[in-house]
Backbone as CSV, one residue per row, in Angstrom:
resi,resn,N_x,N_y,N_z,CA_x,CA_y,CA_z,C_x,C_y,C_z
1,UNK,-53.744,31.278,-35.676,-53.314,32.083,-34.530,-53.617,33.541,-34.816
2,UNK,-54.668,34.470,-33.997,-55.343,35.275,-33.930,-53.888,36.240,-33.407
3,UNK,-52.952,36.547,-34.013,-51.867,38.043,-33.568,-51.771,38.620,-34.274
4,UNK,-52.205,39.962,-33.594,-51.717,41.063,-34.749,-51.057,41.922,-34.243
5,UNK,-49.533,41.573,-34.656,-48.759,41.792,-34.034,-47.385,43.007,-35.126
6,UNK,-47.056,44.377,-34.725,-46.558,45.041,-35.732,-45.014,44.737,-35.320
7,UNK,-44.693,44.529,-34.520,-43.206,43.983,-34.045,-43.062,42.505,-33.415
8,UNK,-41.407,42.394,-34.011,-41.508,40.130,-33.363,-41.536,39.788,-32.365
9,UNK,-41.563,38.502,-32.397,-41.409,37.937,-31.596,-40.208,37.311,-30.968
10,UNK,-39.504,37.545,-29.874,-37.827,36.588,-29.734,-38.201,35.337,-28.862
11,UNK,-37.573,34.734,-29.580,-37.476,33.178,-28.386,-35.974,33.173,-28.392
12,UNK,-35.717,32.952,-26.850,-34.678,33.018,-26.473,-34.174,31.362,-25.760
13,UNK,-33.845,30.768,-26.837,-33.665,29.546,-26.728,-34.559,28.252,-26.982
14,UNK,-33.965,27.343,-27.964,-35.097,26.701,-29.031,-34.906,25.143,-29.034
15,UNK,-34.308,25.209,-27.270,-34.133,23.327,-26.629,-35.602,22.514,-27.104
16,UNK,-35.878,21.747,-26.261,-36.976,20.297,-26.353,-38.302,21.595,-25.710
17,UNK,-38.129,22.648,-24.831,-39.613,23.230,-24.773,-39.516,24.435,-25.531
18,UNK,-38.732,25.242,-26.101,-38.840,26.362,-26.417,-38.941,26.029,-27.953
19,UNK,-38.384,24.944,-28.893,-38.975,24.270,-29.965,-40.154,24.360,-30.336
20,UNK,-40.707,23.213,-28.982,-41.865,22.785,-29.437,-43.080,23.832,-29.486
21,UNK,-42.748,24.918,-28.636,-43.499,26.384,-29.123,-43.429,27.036,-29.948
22,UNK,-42.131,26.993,-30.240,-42.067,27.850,-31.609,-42.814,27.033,-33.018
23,UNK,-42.450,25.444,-32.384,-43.163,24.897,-33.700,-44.997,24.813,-33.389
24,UNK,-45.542,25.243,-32.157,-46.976,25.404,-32.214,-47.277,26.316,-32.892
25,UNK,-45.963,27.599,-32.944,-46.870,29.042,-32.987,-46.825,29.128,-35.306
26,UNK,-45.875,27.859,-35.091,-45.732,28.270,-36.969,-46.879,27.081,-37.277
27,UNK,-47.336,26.104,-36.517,-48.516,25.051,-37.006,-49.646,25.739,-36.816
28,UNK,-49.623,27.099,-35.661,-51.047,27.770,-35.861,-51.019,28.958,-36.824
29,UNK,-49.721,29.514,-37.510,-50.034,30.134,-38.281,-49.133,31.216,-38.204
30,UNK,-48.407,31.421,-37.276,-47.913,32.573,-37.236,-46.514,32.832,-38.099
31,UNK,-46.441,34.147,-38.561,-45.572,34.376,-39.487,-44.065,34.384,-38.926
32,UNK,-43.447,33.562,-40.362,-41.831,33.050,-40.024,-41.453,34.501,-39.605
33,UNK,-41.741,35.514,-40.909,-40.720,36.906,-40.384,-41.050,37.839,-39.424
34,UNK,-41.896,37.404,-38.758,-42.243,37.803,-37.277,-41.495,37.193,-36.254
35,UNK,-40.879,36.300,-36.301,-39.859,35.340,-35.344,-38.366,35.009,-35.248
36,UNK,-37.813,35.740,-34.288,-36.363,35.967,-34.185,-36.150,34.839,-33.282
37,UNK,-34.814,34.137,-33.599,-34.562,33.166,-32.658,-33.067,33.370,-31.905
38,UNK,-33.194,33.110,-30.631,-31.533,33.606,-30.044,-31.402,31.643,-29.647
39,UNK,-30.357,31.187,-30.113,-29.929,30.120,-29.747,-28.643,29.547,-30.133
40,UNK,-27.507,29.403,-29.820,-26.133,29.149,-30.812,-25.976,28.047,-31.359
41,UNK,-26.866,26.813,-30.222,-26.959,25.402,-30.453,-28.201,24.787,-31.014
42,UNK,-29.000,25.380,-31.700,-30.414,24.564,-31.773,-30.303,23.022,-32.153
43,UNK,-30.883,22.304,-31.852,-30.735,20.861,-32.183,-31.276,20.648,-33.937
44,UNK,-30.100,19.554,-34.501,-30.667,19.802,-36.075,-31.259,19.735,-36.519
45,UNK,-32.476,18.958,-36.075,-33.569,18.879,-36.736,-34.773,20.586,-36.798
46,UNK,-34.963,21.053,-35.448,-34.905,22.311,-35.372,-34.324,23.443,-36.463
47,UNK,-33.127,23.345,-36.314,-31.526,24.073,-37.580,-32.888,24.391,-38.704
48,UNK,-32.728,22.557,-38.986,-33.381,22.511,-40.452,-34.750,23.077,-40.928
49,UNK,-35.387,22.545,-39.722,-37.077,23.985,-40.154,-37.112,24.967,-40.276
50,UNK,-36.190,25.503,-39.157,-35.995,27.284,-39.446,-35.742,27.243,-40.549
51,UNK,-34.345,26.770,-41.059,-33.403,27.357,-42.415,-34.606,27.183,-43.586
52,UNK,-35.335,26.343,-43.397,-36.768,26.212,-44.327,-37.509,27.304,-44.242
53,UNK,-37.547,27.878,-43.387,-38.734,29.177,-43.234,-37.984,30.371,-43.331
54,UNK,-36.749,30.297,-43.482,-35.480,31.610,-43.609,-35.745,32.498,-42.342
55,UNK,-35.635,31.168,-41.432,-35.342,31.685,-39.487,-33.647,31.461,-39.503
56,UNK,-33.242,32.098,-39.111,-31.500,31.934,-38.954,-31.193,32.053,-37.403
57,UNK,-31.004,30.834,-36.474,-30.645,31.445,-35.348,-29.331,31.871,-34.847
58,UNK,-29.527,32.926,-34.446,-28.220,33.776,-33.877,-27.845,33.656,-32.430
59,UNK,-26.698,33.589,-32.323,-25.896,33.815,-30.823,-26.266,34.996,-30.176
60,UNK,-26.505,35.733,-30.512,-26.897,36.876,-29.913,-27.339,38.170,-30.932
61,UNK,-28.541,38.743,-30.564,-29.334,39.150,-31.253,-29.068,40.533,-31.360
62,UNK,-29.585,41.156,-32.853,-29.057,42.424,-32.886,-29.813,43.602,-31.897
63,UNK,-29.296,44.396,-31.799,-29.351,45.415,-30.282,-30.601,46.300,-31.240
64,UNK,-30.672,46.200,-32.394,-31.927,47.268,-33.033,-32.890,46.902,-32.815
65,UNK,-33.309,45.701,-32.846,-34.364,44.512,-32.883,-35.197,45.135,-31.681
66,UNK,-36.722,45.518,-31.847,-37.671,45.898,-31.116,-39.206,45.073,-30.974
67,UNK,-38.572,44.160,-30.201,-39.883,43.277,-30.325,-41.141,43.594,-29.168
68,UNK,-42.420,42.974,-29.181,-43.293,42.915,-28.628,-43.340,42.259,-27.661
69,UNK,-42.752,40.960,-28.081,-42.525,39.756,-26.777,-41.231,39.179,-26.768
70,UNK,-40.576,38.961,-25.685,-39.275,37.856,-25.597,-39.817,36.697,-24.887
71,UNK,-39.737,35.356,-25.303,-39.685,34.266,-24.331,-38.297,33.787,-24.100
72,UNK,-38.707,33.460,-22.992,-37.124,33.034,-22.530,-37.526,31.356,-22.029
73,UNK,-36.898,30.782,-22.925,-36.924,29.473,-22.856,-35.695,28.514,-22.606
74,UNK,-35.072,28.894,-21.783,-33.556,28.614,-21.362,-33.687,28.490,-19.943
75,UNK,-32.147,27.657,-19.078,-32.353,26.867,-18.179,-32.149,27.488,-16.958
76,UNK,-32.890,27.232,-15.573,-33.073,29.044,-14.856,-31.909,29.203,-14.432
77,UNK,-30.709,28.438,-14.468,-29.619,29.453,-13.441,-28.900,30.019,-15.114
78,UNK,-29.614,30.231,-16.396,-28.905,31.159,-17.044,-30.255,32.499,-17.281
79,UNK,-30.916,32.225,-16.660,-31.992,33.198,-16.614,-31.196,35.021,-16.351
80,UNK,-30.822,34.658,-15.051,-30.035,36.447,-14.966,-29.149,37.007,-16.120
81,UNK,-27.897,36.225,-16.092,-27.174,36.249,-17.196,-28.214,36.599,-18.567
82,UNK,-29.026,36.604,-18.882,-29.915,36.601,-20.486,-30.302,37.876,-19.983
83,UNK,-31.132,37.803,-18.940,-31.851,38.858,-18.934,-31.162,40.121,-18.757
84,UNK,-29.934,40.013,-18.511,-29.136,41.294,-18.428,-28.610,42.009,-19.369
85,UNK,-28.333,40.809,-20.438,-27.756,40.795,-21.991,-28.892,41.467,-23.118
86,UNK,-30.715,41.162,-22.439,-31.307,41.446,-23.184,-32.423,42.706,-22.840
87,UNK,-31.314,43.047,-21.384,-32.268,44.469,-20.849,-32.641,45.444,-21.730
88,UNK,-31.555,45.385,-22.818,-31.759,46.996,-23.414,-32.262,47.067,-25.156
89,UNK,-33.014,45.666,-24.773,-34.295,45.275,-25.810,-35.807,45.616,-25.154
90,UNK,-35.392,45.263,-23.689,-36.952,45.769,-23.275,-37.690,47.392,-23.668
91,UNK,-38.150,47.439,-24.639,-38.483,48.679,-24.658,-39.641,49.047,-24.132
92,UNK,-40.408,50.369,-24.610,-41.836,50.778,-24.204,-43.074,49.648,-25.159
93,UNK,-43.609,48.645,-24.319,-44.529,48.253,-25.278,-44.075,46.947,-25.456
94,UNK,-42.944,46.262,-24.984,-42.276,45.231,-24.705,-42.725,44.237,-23.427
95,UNK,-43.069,42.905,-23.580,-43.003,42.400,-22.634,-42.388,41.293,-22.692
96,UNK,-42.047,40.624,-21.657,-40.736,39.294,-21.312,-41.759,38.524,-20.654
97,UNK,-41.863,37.080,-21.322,-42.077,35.808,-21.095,-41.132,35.023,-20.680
98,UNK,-41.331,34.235,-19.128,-39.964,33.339,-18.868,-41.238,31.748,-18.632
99,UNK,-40.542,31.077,-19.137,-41.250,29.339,-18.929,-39.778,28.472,-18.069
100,UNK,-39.192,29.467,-17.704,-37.266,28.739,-16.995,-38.360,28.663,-15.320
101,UNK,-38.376,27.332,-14.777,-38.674,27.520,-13.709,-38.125,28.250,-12.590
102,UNK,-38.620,28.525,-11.076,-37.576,28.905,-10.551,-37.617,30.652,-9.986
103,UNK,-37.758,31.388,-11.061,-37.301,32.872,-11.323,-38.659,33.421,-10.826
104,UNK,-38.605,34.079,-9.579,-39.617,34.851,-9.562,-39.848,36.275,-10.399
105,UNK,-41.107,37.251,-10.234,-41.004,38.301,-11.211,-40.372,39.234,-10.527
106,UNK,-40.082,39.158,-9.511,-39.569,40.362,-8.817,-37.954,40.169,-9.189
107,UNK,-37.498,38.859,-8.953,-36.270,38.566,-9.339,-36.158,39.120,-11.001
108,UNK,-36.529,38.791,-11.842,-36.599,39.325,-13.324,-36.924,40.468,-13.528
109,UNK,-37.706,41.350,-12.871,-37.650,42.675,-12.488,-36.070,43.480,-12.315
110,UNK,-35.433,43.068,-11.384,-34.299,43.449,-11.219,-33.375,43.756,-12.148
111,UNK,-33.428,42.582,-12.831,-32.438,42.708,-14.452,-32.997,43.514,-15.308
112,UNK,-34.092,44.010,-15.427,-34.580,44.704,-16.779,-35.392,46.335,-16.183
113,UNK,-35.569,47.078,-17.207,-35.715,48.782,-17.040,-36.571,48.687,-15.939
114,UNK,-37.028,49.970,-15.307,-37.973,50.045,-14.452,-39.622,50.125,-15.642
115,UNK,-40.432,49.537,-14.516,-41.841,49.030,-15.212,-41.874,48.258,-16.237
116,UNK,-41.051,47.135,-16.112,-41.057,46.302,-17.335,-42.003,45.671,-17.141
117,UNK,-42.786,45.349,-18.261,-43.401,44.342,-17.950,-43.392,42.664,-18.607
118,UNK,-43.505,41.831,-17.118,-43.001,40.385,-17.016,-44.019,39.971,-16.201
119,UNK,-44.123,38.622,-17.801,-44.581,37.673,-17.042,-43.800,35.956,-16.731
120,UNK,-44.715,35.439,-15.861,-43.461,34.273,-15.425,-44.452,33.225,-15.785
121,UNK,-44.434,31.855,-16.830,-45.189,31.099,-16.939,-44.437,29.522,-16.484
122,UNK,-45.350,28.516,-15.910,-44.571,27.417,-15.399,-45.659,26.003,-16.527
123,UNK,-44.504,25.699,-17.484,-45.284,24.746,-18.358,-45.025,23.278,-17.660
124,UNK,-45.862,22.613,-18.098,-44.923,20.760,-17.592,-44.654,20.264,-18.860
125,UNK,-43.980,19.019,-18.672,-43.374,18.306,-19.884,-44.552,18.212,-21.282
126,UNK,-45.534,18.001,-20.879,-46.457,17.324,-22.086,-46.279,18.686,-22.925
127,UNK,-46.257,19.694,-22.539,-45.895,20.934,-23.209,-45.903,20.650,-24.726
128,UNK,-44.530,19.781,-24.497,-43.398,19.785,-25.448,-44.518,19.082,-26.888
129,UNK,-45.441,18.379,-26.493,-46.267,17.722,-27.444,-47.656,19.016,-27.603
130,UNK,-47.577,19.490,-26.977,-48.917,20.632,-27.249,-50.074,19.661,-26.146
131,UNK,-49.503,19.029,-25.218,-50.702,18.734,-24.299,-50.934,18.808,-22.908
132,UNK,-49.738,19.804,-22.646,-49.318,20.184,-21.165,-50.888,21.195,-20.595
133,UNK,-50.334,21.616,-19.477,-50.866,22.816,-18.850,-49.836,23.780,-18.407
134,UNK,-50.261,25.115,-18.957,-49.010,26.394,-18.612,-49.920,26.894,-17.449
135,UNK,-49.471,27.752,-16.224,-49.824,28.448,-15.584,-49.010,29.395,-15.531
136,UNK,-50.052,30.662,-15.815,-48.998,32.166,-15.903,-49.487,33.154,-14.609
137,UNK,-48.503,34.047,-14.421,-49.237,35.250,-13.510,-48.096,36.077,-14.018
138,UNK,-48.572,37.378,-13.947,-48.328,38.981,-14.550,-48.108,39.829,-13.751
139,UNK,-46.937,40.791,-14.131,-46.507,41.670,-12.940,-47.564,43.382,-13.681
140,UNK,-47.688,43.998,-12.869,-48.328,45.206,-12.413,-48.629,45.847,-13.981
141,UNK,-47.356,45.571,-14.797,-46.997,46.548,-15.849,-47.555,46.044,-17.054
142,UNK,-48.191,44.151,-17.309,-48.472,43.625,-18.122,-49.949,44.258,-18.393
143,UNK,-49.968,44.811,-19.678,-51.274,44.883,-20.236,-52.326,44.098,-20.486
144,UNK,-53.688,44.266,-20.679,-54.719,43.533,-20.885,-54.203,43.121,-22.527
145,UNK,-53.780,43.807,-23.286,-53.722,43.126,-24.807,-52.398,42.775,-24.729
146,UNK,-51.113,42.579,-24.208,-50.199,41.916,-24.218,-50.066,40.241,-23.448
147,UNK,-51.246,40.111,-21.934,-52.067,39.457,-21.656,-52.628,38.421,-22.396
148,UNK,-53.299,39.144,-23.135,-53.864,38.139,-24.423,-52.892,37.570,-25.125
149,UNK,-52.244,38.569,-25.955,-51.431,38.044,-26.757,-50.486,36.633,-26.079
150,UNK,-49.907,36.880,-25.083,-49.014,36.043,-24.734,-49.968,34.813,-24.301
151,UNK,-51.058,34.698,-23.995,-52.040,33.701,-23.732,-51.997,33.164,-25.323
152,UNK,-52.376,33.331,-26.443,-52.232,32.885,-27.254,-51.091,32.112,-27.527
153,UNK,-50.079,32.865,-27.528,-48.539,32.200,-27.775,-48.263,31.140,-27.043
154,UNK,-49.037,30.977,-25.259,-48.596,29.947,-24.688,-49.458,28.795,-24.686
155,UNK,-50.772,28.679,-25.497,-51.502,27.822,-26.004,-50.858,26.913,-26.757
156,UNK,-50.040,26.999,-27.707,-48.974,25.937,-28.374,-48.297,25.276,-27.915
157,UNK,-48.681,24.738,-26.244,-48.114,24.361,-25.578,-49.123,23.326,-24.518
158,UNK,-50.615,23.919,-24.921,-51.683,23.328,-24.075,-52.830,24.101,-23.289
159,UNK,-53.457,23.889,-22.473,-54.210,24.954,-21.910,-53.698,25.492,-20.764
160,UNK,-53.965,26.744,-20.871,-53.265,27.873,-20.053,-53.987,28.872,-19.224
161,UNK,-53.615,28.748,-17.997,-54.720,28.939,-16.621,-53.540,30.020,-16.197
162,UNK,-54.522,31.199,-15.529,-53.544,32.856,-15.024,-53.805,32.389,-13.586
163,UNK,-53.050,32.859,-12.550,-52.717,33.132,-11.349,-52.783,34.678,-11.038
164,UNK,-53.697,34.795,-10.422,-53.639,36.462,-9.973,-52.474,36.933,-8.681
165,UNK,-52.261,35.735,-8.255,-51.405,35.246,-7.056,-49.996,34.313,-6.910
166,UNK,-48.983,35.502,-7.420,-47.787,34.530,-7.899,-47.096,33.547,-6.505
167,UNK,-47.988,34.072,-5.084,-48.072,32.868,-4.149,-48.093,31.501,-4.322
168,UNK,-49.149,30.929,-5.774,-49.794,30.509,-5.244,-48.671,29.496,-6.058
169,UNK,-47.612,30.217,-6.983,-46.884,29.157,-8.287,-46.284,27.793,-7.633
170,UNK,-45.833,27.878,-6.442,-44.740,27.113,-5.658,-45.698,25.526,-5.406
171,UNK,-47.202,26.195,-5.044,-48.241,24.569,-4.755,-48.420,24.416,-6.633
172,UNK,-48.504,25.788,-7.396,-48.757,24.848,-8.664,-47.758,23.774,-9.642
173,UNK,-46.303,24.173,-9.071,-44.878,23.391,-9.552,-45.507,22.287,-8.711
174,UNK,-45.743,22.070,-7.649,-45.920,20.847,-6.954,-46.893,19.866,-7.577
175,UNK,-47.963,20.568,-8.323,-49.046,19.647,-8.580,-48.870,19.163,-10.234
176,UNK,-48.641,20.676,-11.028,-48.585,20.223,-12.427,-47.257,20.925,-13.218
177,UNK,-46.353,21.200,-12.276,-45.119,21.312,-12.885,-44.201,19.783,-13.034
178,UNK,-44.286,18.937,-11.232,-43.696,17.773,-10.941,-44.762,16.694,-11.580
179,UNK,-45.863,16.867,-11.326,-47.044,15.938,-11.412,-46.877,15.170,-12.800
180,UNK,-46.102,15.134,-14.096,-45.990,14.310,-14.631,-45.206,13.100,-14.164
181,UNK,-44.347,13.312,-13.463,-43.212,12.601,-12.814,-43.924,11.367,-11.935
182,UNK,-45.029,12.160,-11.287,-45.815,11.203,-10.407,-47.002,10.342,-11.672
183,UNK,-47.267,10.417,-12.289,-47.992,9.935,-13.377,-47.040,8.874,-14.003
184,UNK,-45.552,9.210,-14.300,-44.708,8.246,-14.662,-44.337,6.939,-13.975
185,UNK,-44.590,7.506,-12.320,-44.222,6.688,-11.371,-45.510,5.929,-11.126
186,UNK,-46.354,6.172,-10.975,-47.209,5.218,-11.192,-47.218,3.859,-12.004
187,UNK,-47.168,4.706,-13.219,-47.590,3.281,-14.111,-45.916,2.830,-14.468
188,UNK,-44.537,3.184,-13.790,-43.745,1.758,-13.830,-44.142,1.151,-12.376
189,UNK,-44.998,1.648,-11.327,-45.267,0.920,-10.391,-46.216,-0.254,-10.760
190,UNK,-47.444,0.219,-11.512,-48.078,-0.811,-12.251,-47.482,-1.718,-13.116
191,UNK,-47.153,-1.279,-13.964,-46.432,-2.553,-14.597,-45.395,-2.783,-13.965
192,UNK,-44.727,-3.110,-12.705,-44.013,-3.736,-11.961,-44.606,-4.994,-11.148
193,UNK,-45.862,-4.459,-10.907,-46.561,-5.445,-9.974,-46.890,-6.243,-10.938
194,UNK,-47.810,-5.935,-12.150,-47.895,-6.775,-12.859,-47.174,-8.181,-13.715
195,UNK,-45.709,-7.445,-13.213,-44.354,-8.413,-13.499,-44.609,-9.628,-12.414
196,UNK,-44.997,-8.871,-11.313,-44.446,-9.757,-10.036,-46.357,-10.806,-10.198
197,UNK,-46.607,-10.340,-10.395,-48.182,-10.947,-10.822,-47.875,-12.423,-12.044
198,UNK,-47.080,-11.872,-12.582,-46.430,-13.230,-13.470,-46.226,-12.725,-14.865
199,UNK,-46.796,-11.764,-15.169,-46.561,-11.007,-16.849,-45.777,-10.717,-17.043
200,UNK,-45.130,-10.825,-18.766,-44.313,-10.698,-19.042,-44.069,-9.211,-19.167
201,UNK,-42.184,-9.039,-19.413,-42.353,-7.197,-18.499,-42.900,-6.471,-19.428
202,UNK,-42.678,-7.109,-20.996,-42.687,-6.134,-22.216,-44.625,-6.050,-22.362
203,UNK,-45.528,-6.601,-22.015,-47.079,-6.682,-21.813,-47.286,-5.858,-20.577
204,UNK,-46.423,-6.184,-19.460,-47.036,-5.235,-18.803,-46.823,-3.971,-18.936
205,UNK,-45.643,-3.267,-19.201,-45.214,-2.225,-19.844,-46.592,-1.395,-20.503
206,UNK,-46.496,-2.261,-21.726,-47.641,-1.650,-22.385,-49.083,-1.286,-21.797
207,UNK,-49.271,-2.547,-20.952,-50.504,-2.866,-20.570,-51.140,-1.423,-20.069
208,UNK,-49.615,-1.419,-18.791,-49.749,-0.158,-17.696,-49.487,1.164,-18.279
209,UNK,-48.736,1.179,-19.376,-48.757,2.580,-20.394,-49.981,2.947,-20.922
210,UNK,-50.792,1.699,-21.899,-51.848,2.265,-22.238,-53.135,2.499,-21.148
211,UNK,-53.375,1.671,-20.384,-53.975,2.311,-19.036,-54.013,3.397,-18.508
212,UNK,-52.390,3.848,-18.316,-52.723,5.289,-18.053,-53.242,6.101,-18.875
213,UNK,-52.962,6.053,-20.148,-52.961,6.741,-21.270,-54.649,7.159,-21.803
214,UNK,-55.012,6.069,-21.562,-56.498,6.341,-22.098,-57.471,6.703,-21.010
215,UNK,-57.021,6.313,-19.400,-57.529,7.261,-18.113,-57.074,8.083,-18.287
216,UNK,-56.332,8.898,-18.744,-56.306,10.441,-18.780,-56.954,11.460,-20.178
217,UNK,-56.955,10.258,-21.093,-57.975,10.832,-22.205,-59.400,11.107,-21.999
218,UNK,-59.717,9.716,-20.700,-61.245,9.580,-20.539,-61.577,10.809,-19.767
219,UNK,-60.481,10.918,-18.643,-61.042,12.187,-17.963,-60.895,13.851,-18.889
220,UNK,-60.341,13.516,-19.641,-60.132,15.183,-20.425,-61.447,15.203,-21.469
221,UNK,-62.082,13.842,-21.354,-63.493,14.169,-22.592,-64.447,13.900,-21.762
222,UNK,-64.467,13.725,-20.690,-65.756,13.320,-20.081,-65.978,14.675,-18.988
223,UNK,-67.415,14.700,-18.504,-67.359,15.805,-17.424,-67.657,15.565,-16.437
224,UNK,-67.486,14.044,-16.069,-67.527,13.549,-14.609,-66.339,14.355,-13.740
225,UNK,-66.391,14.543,-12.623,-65.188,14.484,-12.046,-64.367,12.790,-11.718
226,UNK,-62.585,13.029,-11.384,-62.450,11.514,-11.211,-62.931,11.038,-10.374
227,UNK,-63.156,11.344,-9.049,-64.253,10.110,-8.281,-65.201,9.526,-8.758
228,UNK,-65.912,10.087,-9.633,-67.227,9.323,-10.273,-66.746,8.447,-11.271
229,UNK,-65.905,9.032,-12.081,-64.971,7.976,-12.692,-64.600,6.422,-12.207
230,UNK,-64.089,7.064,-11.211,-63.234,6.143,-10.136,-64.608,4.996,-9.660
231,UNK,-65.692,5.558,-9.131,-66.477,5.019,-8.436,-67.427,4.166,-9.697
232,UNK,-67.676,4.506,-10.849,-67.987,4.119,-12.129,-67.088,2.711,-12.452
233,UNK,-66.160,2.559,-11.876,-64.886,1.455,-12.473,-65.297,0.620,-11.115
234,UNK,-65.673,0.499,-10.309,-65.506,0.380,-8.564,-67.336,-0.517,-8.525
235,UNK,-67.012,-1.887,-8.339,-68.526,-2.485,-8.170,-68.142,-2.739,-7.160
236,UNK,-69.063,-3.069,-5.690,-68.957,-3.471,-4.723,-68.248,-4.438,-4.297
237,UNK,-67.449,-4.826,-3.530,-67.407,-6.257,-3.171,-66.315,-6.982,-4.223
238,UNK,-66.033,-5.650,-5.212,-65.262,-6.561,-6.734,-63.749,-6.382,-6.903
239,UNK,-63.542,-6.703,-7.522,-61.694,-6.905,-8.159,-61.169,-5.137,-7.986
240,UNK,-61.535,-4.036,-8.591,-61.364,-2.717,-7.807,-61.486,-2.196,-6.850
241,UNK,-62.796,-2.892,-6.250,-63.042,-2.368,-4.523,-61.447,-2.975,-3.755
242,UNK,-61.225,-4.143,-4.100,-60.212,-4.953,-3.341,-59.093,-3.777,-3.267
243,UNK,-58.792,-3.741,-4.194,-57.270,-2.791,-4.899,-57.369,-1.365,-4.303
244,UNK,-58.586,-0.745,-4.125,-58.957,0.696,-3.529,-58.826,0.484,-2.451
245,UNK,-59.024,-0.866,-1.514,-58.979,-0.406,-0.151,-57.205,-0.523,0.260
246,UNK,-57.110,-1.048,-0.666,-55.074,-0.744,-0.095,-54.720,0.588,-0.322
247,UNK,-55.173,1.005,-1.520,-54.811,2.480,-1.745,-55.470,4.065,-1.119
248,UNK,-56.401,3.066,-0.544,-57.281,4.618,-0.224,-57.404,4.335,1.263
249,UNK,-55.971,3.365,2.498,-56.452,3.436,3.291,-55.433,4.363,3.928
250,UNK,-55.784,4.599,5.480,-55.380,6.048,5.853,-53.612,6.128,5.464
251,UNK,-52.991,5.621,5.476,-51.593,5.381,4.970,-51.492,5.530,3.642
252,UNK,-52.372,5.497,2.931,-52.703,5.126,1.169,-51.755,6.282,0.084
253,UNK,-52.571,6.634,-0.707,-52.328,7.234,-1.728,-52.651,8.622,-1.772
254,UNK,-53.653,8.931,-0.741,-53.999,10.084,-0.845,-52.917,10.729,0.152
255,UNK,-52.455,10.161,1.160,-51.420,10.879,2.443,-50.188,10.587,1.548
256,UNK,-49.739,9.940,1.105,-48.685,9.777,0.282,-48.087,11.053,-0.755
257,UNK,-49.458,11.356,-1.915,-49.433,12.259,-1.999,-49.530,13.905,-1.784
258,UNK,-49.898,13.781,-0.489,-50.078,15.128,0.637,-48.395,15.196,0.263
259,UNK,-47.944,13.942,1.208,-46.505,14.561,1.816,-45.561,14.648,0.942
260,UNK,-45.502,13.925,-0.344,-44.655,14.540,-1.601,-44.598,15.639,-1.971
261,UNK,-46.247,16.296,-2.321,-46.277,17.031,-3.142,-45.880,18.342,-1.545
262,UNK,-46.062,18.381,-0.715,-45.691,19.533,0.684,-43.960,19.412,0.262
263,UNK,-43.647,18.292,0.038,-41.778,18.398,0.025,-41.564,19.175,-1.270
264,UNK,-42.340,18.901,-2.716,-41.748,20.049,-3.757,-42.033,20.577,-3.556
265,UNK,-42.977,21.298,-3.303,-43.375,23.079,-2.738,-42.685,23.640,-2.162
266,UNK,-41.909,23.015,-0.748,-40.782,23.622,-0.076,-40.312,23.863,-0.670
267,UNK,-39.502,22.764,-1.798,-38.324,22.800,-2.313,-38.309,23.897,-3.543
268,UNK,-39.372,24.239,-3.956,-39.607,25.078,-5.125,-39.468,26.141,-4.669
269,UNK,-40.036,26.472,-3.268,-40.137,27.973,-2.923,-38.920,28.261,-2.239
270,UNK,-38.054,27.263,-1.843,-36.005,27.464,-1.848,-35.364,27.713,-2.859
271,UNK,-35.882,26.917,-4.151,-35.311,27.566,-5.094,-35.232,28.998,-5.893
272,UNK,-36.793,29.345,-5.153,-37.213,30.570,-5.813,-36.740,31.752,-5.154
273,UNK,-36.561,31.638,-4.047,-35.515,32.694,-3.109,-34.785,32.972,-3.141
C-alpha cells in the first residue's frame, strides 16, 4: 500500500465492514502506528489482532489526535451523533470518509467545520472479503491527493469507481449496494426448483451456490460482456433456450428487475432526506 502518509489514520468503528478494512489496509502494508481505532466493542477476534500489532481500541479518542483521514464505519442513524463528537478533529488537511449508508455530504457537512472536506463511499457486502465494489463521490473541499489516498484505503475492500454526481448514489445503492441480496435470491430460487425437480436439498444447495459462484468468476476474467456469455451457454432450440424464454419474456426477469431495483432507489433516496 502506496501511503505516504505523515499523520493517522482513524477508523471509527471496527464491526464485520470496518474490520475487514482495517484488516486490508494492514495485509497491504500499512503501518500499525499509523492507525487509531475508535470502537468500545470490537469483536474478539478483531480485540486480538490489534492487541498483536499494539492497536488499543478506545471509546473515544484523544482530542490531540490529528489525523489525515477518519472513516466512519458505524451504523447511519449513529452517523450525526459521531460526527459531532469528532468535529473538532477535523482539522486543516483532514478529510472524513463515511461507508454508513444513507448520509448524504451535505448532511455530514453540517456536523463538521466549514470546508471540510467529505467524502461519502457506498461499499456492498462482498466488501467484507476484499471482493465488493465501493462507489465514492467527493465534496468541493476533497483534494486531488487526499482523493487518491482515500482511493487506496478503499481498495481493501474491492474495486472502487468515483461518482462526480452524488445524484447518481441512490440508482447505485439500488444496483450494487442491494444487488448482492438479489444474487442471494436467485440462487435459493435455484436450488429450490431444483428441490422441486426431485434433488436432494443439500446437492442442490451446493449445486446452485457453486453455479453462481463460478458465473460470476467467469464474468470478472473474461471480456465478453454477459449477453455473449449468456448467448455462448444458449444453443438453439436447447435445454437453455427453453429456460430463457420463461425468463426473458415480457413479464420476465428483466421487468422484474426494473421494478425492484425503481422501489430501492425510492427508498434510498427517503432515507437520505
Amino acid at each position: 500500500m502506496s501511503l505516504d502518509l505523515a499523520r493517522p489514520v482513524l477508523l471509527v468503528g471496527a464491526g464485520k465492514m470496518g474490520g475487514a478494512m482495517l484488516s486490508g489496509w494492514l495485509d497491504a502494508g500499512l503501518s500499525p502506528s499509523l492507525i487509531h481505532v475508535q470502537d468500545p466493542n470490537p469483536s474478539p477476534e478483531m480485540a486480538a489482532r490489534l492487541e498483536g500489532l499494539g492497536i488499543r481500541p478506545v471509546a473515544e479518542v484523544d482530542q490531540s489526535l490529528d489525523p489525515a483521514i477518519i472513516v466512519l464505519a458505524v451504523k447511519p442513524q449513529m452517523i450525526d451523533a459521531v460526527l459531532s463528537d469528532l468535529a473538532p478533529l477535523v482539522g486543516e488537511g483532514t478529510v472524513v470518509v463515511s461507508i454508513a449508508a444513507g448520509k448524504t455530504l451535505t448532511g455530514m457537512e453540517a456536523k463538521l467545520p466549514a470546508e471540510a472536506a467529505v467524502i461519502r463511499a457506498m461499499p456492498n457486502t462482498p466488501a467484507a472479503i476484499g471482493q465488493g465494489v465501493i462507489v465514492a463521490c467527493a465534496n468541493d473541499s476533497v483534494t486531488s491527493e487526499q482523493r487518491q489516498h482515500c482511493d487506496v484505503l478503499l481498495q481493501a475492500g474491492g474495486t472502487v469507481l468515483w461518482l462526480e454526481d452524488e445524484a447518481a448514489m441512490d440508482s447505485v445503492t439500488a444496483l450494487s449496494g442491494s444487488g448482492p441480496a438479489y444474487v442471494f435470491l436467485l440462487t435459493e430460487c435455484m436450488a429450490q426448483a431444483g428441490v422441486s425437480l426431485g434433488l436432494a436439498p443439500e446437492l442442490a444447495a451446493e449445486l446452485a451456490r457453486e453455479t453462481v459462484a463460478g458465473a460470476g468468476a467467469l464474468m470478472r476474467e473474461s471480456a465478453l460482456p454477459p449477453g455473449q456469455l449468456r448467448e455462448n451457454v444458449t444453443s438453439p432450440q436447447g435445454v437453455t433456450a427453453a429456460a430463457l424464454k420463461v425468463l426473458m419474456a415480457d413479464d420476465g426477469l428483466e421487468e422484474l428487475m426494473r421494478k425492484a431495483m425503481e422501489k430501492a432507489a425510492k427508498r434510498s433516496a427517503e432515507l437520505s432526506s
